[in-house]
C-alpha positions as CSV (number, residue, x, y, z in Angstrom):
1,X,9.1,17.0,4.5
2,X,6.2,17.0,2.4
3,X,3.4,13.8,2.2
4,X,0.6,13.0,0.0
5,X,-1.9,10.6,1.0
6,X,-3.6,8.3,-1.4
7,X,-6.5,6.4,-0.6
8,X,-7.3,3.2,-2.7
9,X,-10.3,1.9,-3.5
10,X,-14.1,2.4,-5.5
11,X,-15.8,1.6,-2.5
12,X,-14.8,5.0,-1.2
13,X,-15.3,6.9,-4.3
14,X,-18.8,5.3,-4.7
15,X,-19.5,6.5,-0.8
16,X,-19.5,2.5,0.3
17,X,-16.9,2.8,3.0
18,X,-15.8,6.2,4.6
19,X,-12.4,6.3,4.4
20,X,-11.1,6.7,7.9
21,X,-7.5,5.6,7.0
22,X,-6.5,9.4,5.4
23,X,-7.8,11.1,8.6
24,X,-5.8,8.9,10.7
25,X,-2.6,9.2,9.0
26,X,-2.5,13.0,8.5
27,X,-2.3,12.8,12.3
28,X,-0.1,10.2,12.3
29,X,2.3,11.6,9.6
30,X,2.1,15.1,11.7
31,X,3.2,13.6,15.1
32,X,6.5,12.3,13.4
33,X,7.2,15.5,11.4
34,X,5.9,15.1,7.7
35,X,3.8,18.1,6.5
36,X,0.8,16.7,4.5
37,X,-0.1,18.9,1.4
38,X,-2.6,16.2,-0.4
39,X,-5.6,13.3,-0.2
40,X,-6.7,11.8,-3.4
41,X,-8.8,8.7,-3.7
42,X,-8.4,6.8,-6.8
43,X,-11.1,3.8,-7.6
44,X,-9.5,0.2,-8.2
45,X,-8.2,1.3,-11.8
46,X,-4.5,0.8,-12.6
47,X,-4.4,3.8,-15.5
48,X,-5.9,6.3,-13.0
49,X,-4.0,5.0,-10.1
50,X,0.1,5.2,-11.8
51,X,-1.4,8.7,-12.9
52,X,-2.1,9.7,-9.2
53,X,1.5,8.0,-7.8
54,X,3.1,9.8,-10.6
55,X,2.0,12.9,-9.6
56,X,2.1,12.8,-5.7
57,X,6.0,11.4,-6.1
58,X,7.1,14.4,-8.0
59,X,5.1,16.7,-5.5
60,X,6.1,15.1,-2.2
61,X,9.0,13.1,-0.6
62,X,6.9,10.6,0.5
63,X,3.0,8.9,-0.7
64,X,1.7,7.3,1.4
65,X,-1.2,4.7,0.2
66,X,-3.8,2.8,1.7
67,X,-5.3,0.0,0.4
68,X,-5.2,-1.9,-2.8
69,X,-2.7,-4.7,-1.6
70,X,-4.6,-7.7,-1.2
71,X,-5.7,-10.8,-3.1
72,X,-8.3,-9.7,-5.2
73,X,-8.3,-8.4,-8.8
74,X,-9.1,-5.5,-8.0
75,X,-6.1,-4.8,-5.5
76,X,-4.0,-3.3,-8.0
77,X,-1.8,-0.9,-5.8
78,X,1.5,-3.4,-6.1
79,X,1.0,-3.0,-9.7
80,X,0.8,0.5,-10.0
81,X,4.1,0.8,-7.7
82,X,6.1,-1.0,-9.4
83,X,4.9,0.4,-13.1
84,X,6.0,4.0,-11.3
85,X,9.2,2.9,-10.1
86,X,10.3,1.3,-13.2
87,X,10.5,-2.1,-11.8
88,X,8.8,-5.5,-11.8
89,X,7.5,-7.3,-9.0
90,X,9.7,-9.9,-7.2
91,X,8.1,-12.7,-5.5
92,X,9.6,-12.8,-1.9
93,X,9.9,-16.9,0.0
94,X,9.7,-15.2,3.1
95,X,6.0,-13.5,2.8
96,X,5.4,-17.0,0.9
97,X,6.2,-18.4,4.2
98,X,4.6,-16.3,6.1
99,X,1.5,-16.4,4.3
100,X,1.1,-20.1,4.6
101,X,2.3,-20.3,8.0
102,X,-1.0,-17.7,8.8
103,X,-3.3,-19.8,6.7
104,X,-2.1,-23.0,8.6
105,X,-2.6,-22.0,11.9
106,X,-6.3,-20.7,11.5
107,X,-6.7,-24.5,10.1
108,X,-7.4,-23.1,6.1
109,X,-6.1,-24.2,2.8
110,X,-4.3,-20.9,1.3
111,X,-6.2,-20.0,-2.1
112,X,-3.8,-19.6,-4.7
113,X,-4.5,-15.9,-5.7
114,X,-2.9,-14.8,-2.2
115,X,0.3,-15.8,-3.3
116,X,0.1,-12.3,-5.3
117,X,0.3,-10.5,-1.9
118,X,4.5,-12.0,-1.7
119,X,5.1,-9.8,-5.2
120,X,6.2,-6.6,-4.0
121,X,8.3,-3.7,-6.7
122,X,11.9,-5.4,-6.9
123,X,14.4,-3.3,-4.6
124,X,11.0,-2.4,-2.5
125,X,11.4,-2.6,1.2
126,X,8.5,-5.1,3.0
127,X,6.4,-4.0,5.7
128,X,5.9,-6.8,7.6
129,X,2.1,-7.8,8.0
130,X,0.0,-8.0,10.5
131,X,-2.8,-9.9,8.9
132,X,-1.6,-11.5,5.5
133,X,-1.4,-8.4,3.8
134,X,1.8,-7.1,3.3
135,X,2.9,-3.6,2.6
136,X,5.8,-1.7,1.2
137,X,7.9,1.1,0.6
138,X,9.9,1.9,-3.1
139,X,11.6,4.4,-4.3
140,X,10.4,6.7,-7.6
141,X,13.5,7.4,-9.5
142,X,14.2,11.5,-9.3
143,X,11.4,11.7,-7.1
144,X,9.6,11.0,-3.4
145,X,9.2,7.0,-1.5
146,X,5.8,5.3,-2.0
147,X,4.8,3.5,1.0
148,X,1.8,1.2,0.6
149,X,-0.3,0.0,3.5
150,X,-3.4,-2.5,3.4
151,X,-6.9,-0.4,3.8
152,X,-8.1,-2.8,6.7
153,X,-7.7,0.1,9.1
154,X,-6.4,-1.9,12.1
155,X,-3.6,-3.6,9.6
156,X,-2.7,-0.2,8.3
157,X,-2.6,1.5,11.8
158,X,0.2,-1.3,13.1
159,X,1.8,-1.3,10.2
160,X,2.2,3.0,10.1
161,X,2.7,3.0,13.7
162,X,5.7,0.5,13.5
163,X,7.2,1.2,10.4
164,X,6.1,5.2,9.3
């Protein structure tokens, strides 16, 4: 099976942060079999970032993306899913739970804007967090799976290791 890695994020482009995450799935995605033909990092842009997901599902049978999935405005990775599946996002009560329930036991009020990390691309499949960032996996119509991680490299490592 083929895989395409996309990174997430203009810290990386703009030589911020190293992106460590791509290295360490290639390896990952090679110990269980998947052949990896592709890296591309896209900056926080939703235009650029459907263009890149576009391309890599029709080239690969599975994307797999880090980063891009939390709170912030500029985590538009859920977005981008969903717009190339042809879906909308469906707010799950469980991650709603779950989410409050992580925010209540470190002793913090939950800000409203991380209730956008419960939307995931209806019919998506939830990777269950580690931190409060879930990921996901959907499906591109006539094409490969798009699995989206978090970029926080320990959150995306438990996540890949249980669910890739």
């Amino acid at each position: 099976m083929r895989a395409e890695i996309v990174a997430v994020g203009s810290e990386l482009l703009l030589g911020d942060s190293v992106d460590t995450n791509s290295a360490w799935l290639s390896a990952r995605l090679a110990e269980i079999g998947l052949d990896v033909h592709r890296h591309v990092t896209v900056g926080d842009n939703h235009t650029r970032l459907v263009d890149a997901l576009t391309r890599a599902a029709g080239r690969a049978d599975a994307v797999i993306v880090s980063g891009g999935v939390g709170p912030t405005r500029d985590d538009v990775t859920r977005f981008a899913a969903a717009d190339v599946a042809g879906v909308g996002l469906a707010r799950r009560d469980d991650l709603v739970d779950h989410l409050r329930q992580r925010f209540a036991a470190s002793g913090r009020d939950m800000p409203d804007n991380n209730l956008v990390q419960a939307d995931i691309p209806a019919g998506g499949r939830v990777l269950w967090p580690v931190g409060t960032a879930a990921g996901f996996a959907v499906d591109v119509a006539g094409a490969g799976r798009v699995w989206c991680l978090p970029g926080v490299p320990w959150e995306l490592r438990a996540i890949a290791e249980r669910d890739l």
